[in-house]
Every structure is written in structure tokens, then in C-alpha cells.
C-alpha positions in Angstrom: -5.3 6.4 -12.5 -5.5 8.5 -9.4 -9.0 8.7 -7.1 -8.1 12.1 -5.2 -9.1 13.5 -1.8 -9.4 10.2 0.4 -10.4 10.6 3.7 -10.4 7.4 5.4 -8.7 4.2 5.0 -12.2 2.4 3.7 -12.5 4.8 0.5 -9.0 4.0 0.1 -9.1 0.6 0.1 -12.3 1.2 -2.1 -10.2 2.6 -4.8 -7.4 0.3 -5.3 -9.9 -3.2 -4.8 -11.2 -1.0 -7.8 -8.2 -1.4 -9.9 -7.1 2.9 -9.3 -2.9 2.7 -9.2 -3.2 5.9 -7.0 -4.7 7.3 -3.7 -4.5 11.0 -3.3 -4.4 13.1 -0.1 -5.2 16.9 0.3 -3.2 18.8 2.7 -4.5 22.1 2.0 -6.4 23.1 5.1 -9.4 25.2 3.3 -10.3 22.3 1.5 -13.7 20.5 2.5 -11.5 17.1 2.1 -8.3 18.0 4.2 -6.5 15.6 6.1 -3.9 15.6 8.6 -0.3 14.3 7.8 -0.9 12.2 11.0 -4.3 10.0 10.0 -2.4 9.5 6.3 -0.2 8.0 7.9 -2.1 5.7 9.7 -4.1 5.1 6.4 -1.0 4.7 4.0 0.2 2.0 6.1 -3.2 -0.1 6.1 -3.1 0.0 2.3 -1.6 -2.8 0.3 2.6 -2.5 -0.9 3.0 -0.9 -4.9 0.0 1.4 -4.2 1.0 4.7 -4.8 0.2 7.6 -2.1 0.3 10.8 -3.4 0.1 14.1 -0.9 -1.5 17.1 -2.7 -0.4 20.5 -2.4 -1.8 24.1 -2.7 0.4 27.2 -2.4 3.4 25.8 0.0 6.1 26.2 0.8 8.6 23.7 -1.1 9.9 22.8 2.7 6.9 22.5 4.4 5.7 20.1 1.5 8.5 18.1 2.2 8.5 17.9 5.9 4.7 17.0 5.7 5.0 14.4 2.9 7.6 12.9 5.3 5.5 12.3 7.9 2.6 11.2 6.1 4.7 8.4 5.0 3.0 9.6 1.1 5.2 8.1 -1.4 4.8 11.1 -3.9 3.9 14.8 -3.3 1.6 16.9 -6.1 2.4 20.4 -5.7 0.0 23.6 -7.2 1.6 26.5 -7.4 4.4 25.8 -5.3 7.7 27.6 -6.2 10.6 28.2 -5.2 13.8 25.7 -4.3 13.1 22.1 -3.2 15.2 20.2 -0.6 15.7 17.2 -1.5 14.1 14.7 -1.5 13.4 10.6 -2.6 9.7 11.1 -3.1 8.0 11.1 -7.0 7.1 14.8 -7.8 4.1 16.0 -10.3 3.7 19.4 -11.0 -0.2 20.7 -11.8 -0.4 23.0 -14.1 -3.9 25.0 -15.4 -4.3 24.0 -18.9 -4.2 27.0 -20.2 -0.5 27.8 -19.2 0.9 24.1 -20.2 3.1 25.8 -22.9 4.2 28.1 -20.6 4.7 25.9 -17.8 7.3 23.0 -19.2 10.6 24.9 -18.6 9.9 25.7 -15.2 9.6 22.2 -13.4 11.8 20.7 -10.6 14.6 18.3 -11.7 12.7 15.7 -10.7 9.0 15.6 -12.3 7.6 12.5 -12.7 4.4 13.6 -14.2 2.4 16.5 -15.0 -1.7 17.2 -14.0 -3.1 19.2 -16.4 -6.2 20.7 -14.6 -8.4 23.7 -14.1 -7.4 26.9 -14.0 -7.8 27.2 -10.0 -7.1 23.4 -9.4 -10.8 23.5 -7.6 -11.4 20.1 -9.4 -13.8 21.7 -12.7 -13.5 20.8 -15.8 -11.7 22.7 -18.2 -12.2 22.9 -22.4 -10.5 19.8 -23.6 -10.3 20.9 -27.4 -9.0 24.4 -26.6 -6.7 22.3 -24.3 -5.2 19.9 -26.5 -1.9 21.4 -27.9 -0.6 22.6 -24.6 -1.4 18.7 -23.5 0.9 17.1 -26.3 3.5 19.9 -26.5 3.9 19.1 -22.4 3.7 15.1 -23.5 6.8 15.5 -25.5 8.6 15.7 -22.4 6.7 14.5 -19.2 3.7 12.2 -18.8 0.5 13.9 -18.7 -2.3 13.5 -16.6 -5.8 15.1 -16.6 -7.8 15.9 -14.0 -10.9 18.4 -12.9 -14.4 17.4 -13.9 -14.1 14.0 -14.8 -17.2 11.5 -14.3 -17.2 7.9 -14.9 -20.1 9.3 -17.6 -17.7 11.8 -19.2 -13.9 10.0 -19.0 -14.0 8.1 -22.1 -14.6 11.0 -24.2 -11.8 12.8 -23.0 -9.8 10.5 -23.1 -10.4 10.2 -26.7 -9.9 14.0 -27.5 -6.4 14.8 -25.4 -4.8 11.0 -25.0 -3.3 11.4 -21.8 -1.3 9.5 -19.7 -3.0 9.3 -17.0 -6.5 10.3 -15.1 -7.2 12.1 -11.9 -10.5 12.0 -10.2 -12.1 13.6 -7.2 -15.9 14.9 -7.1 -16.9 12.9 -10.1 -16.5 9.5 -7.5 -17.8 11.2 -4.6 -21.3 10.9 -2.7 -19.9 14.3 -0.4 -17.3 16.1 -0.1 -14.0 14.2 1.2 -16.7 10.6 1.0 -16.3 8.1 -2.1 -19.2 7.0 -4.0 -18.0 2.9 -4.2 -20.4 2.4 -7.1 -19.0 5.8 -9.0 -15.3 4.8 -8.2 -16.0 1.1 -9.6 -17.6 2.5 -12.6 -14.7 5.0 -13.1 -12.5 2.6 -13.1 -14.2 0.3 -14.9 -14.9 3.1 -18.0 -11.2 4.0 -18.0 -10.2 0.2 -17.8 -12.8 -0.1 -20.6 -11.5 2.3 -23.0 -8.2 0.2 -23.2 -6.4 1.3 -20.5 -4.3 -1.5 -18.1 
């Protein structure tokens, strides 16, 4: 379970006294929550060791991804609609993919996908049809973890949960009181209804 577009170290620690495995971090500078590699940094190492810190990615280069992740100290990189060949690298990879190209999408991932984020069809954080959604979802499970993101609420997470079965969740405006500021009553109550529904 990912809480998405942090801004400061406080929502952070927010999300994971919460119970969220994951604190995401958008480096796409058009965003409303953008954040320089420089403060993640500083905010990745005030956050306590096993939680993961995930740098998220809109149109870049493969290299600059890479050399940004690296100093934002991030220890995993979400890339939308980056292509193209990836230096290596140590850090965790997920791919996010619109739901409707899923089938389209799963032989044409790095080596090294951890995950895929199944999302909305601009990765703008809406929600997308879940039912129309569903056999791209398990066709992609067969071979990668699956996790769903855009439009999810701690009002509406259960349900989907309970249509497409994935992996993984992936929140941002649902837990949100502004754009780039947490809500800590919506991300408790998130977590809480995904925790809730049976999930560790």
C-alpha cells in the first residue's frame, strides 16, 4: 500500500505510523505536488529503515530517472511513459500502465519490474472503469504483481478491491486535504479500510 505525492517529512511519517508500506514522491515538475530530489532526500532519511521510497516519473528520460532517483536516496523509481534503454541500476522498478493498454503493455517492460500500476489513462490520479478493467488486470497478474491506483478513497477501496483483486493499492487525492498536503484522518482511514478488507 502506497500513499503517493508526499511533500514533507510529517505526511510521510503520517503514512507509515498509519500502517502504508510505501511513500511516494513526484518528480514531474508540472505537478501541483512536485518535489525536488534534494528535500526527498532529506525526508527519506528521517523516515524509519524497511519503508519503501518510491520516486515517480512522468515522460523521462530513462537516465535522468536514474540520476535523480540516485540522489534522492528513493529506494525504487515508478516510471509513466518512460522508454527507451535503462542504465543500470540496484533500485526496484514498476512500470504504470493505463488500464486500458495492460494487454498491450506486458511484453514491453524493463528486465527488472517489480510491479505493475494499473491506473488512468493520463496517470492524473482519476479513476478508471474497474469492470471494463478487469481482464487486462489478471492477464498482467499472471506475470507481475499488480497494483491499482487513480481515484481511490478510503470510501470507495474496498469495492475495488473486491472487483479487480490486486496486489497492491496506490493512493494520492483520495488522502489529501490539498494538493501535495495529507489528510491524517483520510490516510488512517485508508489504511484502515484496506487493512480491513483483509489485507496485512
Amino acid at each position: 500500500m502506497k500513499i503517493c505525492g508526499t511533500t514533507s517529512l510529517q505526511d510521510a511519517l503520517v503514512a507509515v505510523e498509519a500502517g502504508a508500506d510505501a511513500v511516494g514522491f513526484v518528480f514531474y515538475e508540472k505537478s501541483p505536488r512536485f518535489i525536488s530530489a534534494e528535500r526527498v532526500r532529506e525526508i527519506v532519511r528521517g523516515l524509519p529503515a524497511g519503508v519503501e521510497t518510491v520516486g515517480v516519473f512522468l515522460n523521462e528520460e530513462p537516465r535522468r530517472v536514474v540520476e535523480i532517483s540516485e540522489l534522492a536516496g528513493v529506494s525504487a523509481v515508478q516510471v509513466h511513459g518512460s522508454r527507451g534503454k535503462w542504465p543500470a541500476t540496484q533500485k526496484k522498478m514498476f512500470v504504470a500502465v493505463p488500464a486500458g493498454e495492460l494487454m498491450r503493455a506486458v511484453g514491453d517492460m524493463p528486465a527488472n519490474v517489480a510491479a505493475v500500476f494499473a491506473d488512468s489513462s493520463n496517470g492524473t490520479g482519476g479513476a478508471f472503469d474497474w469492470d471494463e478493467a478487469w481482464t487486462g488486470v489478471q492477464a498482467v497478474a499472471q506475470y507481475f504483481p499488480v497494483v491499482v491506483a487513480g481515484g481511490l478513497t478510503p470510501e470507495n477501496v474496498v469495492e475495488m478491491m473486491s472487483v479487480l483483486e490486486p496486489w497492491g493499492v496506490d493512493v494520492v487525492s483520495g488522502v489529501e486535504s490539498a494538493p501535495g498536503r495529507k489528510d491524517p484522518e483520510k490516510v488512517r482511514a485508508f489504511v484502515a479500510a484496506v487493512r480491513g478488507a483483509g489485507w496485512e
